[in-house]
N, CA, C and O of each residue as an XYZ file, in Angstrom:
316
protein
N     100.475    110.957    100.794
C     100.509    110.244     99.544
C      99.958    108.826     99.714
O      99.331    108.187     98.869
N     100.279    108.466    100.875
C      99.617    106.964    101.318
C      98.167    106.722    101.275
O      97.541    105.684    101.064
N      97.717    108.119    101.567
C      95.498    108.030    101.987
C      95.580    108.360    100.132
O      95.266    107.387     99.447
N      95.865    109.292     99.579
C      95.686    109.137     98.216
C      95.724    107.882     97.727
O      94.758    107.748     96.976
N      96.604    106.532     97.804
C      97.122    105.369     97.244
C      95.863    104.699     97.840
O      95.021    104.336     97.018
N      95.643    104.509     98.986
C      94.605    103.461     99.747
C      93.546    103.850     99.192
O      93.052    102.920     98.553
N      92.720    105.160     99.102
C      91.953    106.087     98.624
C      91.334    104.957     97.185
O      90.385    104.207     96.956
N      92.689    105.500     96.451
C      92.565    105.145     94.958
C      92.216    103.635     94.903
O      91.474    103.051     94.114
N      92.950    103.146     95.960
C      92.505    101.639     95.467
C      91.081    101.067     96.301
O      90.370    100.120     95.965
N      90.944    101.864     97.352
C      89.534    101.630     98.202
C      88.163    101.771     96.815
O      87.157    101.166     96.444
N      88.717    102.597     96.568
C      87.547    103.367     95.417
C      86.833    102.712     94.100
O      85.733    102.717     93.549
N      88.831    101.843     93.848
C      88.360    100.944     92.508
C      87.668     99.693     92.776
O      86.888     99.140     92.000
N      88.079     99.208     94.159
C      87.404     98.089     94.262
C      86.072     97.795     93.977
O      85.934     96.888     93.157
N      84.995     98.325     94.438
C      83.907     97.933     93.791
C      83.419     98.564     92.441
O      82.476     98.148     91.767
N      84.345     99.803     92.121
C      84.300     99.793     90.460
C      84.477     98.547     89.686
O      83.760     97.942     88.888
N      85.864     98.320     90.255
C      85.935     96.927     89.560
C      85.065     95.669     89.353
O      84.735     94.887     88.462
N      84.888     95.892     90.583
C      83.505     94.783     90.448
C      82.252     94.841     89.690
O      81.565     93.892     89.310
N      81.975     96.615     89.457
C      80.899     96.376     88.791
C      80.931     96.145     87.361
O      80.072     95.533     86.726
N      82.452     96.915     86.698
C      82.748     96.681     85.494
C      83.105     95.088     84.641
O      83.421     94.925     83.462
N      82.931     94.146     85.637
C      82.884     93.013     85.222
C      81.658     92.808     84.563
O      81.651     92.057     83.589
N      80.435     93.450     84.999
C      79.062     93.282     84.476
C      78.453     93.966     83.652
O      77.247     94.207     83.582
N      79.752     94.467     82.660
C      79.735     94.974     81.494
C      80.235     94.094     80.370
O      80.904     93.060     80.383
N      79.723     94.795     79.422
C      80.216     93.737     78.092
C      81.985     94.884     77.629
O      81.959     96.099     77.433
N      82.765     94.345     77.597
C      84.324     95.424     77.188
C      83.978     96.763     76.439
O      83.264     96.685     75.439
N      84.328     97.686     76.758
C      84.425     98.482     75.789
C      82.801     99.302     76.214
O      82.711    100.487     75.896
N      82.178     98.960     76.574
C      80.618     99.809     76.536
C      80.865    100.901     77.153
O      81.970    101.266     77.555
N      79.838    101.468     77.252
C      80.039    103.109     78.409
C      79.868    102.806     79.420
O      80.300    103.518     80.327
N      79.164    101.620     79.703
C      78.889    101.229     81.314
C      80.565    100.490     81.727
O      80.769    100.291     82.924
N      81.253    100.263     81.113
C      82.958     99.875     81.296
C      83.523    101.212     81.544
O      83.911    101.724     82.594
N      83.468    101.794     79.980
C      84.341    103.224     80.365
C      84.074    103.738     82.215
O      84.954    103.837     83.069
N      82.454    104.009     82.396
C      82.743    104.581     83.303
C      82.912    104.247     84.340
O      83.030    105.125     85.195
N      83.006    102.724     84.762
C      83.511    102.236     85.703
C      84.990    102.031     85.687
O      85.551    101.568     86.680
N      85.613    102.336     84.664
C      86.656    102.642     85.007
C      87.254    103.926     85.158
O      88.140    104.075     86.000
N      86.931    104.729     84.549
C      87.112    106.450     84.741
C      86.472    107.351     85.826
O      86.704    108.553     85.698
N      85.741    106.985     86.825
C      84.903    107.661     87.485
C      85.434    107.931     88.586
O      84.942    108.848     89.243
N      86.728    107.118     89.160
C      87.764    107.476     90.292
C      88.357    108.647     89.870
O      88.577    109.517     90.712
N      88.768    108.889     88.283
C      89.784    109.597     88.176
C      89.573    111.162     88.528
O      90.599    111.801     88.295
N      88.483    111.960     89.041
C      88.125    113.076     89.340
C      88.413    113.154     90.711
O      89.256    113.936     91.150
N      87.977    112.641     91.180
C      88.194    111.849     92.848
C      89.329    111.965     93.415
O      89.579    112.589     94.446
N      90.169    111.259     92.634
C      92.325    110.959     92.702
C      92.722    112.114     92.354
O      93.236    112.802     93.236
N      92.623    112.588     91.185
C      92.643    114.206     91.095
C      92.558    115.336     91.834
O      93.519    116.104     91.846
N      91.528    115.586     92.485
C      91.047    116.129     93.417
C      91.935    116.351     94.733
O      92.262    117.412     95.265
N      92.224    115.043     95.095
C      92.637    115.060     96.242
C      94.310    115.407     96.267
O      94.823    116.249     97.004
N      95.003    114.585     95.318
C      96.173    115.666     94.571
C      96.339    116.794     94.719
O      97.341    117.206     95.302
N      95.943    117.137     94.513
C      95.842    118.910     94.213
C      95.115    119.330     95.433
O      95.224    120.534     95.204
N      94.523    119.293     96.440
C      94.218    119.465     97.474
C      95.544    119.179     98.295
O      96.211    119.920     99.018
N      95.681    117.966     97.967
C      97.113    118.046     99.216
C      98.517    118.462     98.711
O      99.623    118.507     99.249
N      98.035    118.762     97.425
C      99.922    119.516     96.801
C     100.648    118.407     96.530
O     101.876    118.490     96.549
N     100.227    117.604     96.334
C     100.715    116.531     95.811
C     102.132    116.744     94.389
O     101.550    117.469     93.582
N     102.843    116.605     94.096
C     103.222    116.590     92.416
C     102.837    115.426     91.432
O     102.418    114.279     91.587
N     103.079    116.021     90.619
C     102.733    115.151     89.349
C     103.301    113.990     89.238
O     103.042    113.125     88.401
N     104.707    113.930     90.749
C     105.499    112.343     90.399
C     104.951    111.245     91.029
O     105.417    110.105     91.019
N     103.810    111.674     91.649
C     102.511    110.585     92.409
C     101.961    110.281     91.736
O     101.682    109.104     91.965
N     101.543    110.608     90.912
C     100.660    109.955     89.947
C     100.667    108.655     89.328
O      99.663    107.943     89.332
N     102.092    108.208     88.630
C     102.001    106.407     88.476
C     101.411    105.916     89.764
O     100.297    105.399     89.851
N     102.096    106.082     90.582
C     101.486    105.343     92.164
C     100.108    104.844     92.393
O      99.646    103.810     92.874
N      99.478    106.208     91.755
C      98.309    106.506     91.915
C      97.544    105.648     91.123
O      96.667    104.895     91.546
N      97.849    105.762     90.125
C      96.884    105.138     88.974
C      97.441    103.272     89.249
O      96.583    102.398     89.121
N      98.470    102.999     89.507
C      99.000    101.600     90.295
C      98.262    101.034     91.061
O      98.210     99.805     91.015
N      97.659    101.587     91.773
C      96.785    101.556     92.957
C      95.420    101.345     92.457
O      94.743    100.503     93.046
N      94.876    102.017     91.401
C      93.468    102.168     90.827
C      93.683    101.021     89.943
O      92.613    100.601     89.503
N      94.575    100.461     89.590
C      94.963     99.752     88.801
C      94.141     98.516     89.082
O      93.201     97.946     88.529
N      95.186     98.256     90.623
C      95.414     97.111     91.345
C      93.621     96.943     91.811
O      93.190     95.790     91.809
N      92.894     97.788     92.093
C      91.902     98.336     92.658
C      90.998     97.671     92.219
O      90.230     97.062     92.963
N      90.875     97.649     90.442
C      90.212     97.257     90.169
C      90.050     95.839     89.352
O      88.970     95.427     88.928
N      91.535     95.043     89.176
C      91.618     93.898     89.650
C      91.202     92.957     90.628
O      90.862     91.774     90.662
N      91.367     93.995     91.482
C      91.146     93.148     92.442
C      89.023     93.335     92.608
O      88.233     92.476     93.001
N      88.869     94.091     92.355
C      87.288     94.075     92.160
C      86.914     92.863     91.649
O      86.354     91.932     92.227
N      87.349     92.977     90.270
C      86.736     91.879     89.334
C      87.029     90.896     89.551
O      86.351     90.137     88.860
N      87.943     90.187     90.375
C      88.516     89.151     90.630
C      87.392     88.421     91.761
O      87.079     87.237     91.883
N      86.968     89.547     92.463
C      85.928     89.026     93.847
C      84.605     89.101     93.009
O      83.703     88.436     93.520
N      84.279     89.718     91.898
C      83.463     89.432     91.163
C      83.324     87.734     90.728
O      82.408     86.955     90.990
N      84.835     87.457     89.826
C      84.704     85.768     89.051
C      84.653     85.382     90.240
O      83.801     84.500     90.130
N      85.025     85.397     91.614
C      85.285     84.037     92.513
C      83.802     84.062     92.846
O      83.258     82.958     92.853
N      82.870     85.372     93.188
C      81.773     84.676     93.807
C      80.844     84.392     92.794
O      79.714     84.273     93.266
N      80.909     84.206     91.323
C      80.093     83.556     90.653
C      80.340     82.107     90.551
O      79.470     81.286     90.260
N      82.108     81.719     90.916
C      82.313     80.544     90.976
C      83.199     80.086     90.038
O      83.398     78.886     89.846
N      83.920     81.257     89.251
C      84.895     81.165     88.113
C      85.963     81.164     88.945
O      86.188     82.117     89.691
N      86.976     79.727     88.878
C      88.217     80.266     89.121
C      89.330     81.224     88.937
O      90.357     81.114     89.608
């Protein structure tokens, strides 16, 4: 459940980052944010995971991609 969690958040990170270089809401957003979720899925159900992993999971993708966009504003120079 742990490589799923690291997984999920390894994954969003540079999602995140790229979805900063979207305008909100576009398809180039949607799918930087949805494009893990086949991925996280996947591997779920490969390892038999249950369905009570899942907040975790998406916590992680969450965090993931915070933290993307965040290394996005700092290296343009936005605090």
């Amino acid at each position: 459940m742990a490589l799923i969690g690291s997984t999920a958040l390894a994954v969003n990170i540079p999602l995140g980052y790229a979805r900063e270089g979207f305008r909100r809401f576009s398809i180039g957003w949607f799918v930087c944010i949805h494009l893990s979720v086949p991925l996280i899925a996947w591997l779920r159900l490969e390892n038999h995971v249950s369905a009570w992993g899942i907040p975790a999971f998406v916590a992680c993708a969450v965090l993931g991609q915070i933290a993307g966009g965040k290394v996005r504003w700092i290296r343009r120079g936005r605090p």
